[in-house]
N, C-alpha and C positions, 0 to 999 in steps of 0.2 A: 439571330445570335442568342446563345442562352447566355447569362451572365450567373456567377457563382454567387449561392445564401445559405447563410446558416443553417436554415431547414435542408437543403440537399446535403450540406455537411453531415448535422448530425444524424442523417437518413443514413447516409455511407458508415457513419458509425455505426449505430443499432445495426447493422447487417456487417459488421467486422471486416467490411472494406479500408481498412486503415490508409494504406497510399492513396486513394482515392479521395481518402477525407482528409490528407494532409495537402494533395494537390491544389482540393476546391478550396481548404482556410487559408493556402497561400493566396491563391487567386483573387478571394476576396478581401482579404487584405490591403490587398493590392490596388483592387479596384475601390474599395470603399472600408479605407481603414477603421473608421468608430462602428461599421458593422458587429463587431464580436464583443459589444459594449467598451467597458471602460478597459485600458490596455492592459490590465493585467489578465483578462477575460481571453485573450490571447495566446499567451501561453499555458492557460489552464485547455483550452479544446485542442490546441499542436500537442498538448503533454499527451492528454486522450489517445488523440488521432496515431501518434508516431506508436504510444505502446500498443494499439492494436495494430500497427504495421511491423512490427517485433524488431524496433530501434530505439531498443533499450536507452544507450547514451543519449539521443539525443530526445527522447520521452525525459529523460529524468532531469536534464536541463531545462527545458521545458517549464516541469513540475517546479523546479527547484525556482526557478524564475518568479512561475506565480504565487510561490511560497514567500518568498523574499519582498513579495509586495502588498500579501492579502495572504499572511497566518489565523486570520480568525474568520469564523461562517461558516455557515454550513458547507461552503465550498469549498473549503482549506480540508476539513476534515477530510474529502474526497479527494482531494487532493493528495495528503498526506496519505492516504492510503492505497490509494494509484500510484506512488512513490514508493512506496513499502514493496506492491506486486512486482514495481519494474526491477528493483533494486535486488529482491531474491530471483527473478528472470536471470540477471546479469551475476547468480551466484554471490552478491555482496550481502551474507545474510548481518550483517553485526548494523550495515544501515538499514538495513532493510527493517530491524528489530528497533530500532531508533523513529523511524519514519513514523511504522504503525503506534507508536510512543506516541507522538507527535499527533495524529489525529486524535489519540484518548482524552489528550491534554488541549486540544484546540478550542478554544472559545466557540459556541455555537456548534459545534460539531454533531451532526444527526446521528439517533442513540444507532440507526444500523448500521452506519459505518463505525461506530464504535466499536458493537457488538460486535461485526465484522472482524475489524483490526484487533481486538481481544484474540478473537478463535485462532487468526492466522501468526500471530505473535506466541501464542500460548505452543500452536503445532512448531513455531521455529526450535522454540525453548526445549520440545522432544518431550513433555509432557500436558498433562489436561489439567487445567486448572483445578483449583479444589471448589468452585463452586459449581462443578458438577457431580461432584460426590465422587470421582476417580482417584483419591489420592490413592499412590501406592502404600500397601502396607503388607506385612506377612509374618507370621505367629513369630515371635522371641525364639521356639525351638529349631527356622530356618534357616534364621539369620546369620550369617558368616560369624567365624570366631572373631573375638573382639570390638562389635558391632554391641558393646555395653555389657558382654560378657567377660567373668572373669575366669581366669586359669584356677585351677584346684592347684595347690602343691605338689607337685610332682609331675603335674601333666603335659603330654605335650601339645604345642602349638597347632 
């Protein structure tokens, strides 16, 4: 009999077997509840597991679960931004722009899920930050009328 562990879970993960690694976290669970550490440790690898099995809802409950119980560490940050990917998945960009928020601001939060959540929050926003040197700009003489131009008298609009 093989019995279900964390190592064949997050094996199924790294190789984006999602159902697979939401099967074997049920199962061990099941079998050996404090297996996946302390409980909140639980719904952080189902949050994983289900958004690589592309069920959105119930990844982001999940997520939302182990937020609710452990917002700060490096693993919140991951969290929150695993939360952010599902949430524009599911088309909800305005949480989704909140969530990656939410990792920037997380206590302990690893600078590359930061970085991360920056770029992916910046691309929701439709433009690139200005600490890439992209801000848009374009000469005075391009600019639409009354974009800080004035009319002459008599002219028209």
């Amino acid at each position: 009999r093989v019995y279900p562990t964390l190592a064949a879970a997050v094996a199924l993960l790294a190789t984006g077997e999602g159902g697979r690694a939401v099967a074997e976290l049920q199962a061990l669970s099941r079998a050996t509840p404090d297996a996946l550490g302390p409980p909140a440790s639980h719904h952080y690898w189902l949050g994983l597991a289900y958004t690589l099995a592309y069920d959105w809802a119930q990844a982001a409950a999940e997520l939302r679960a182990y937020l609710a119980r452990e917002a700060s560490g490096w693993r919140a940050g991951w969290a929150y931004l695993h939360l952010g990917r599902v949430y524009e998945q599911a088309g909800r960009e305005d949480e989704a722009s909140l969530a990656y928020r939410g990792c920037l601001g997380a206590d302990g939060s690893e600078r590359a899920a930061r970085r991360l959540a920056f770029d992916l929050m910046s691309r929701l926003a439709g433009s690139r930050p200005m600490g890439y040197g992209q801000a848009p700009s374009r000469p005075a003489a391009d600019a639409p009328r009354g974009a800080g131009q004035r009319l002459r008298e008599g002219e028209a609009p």
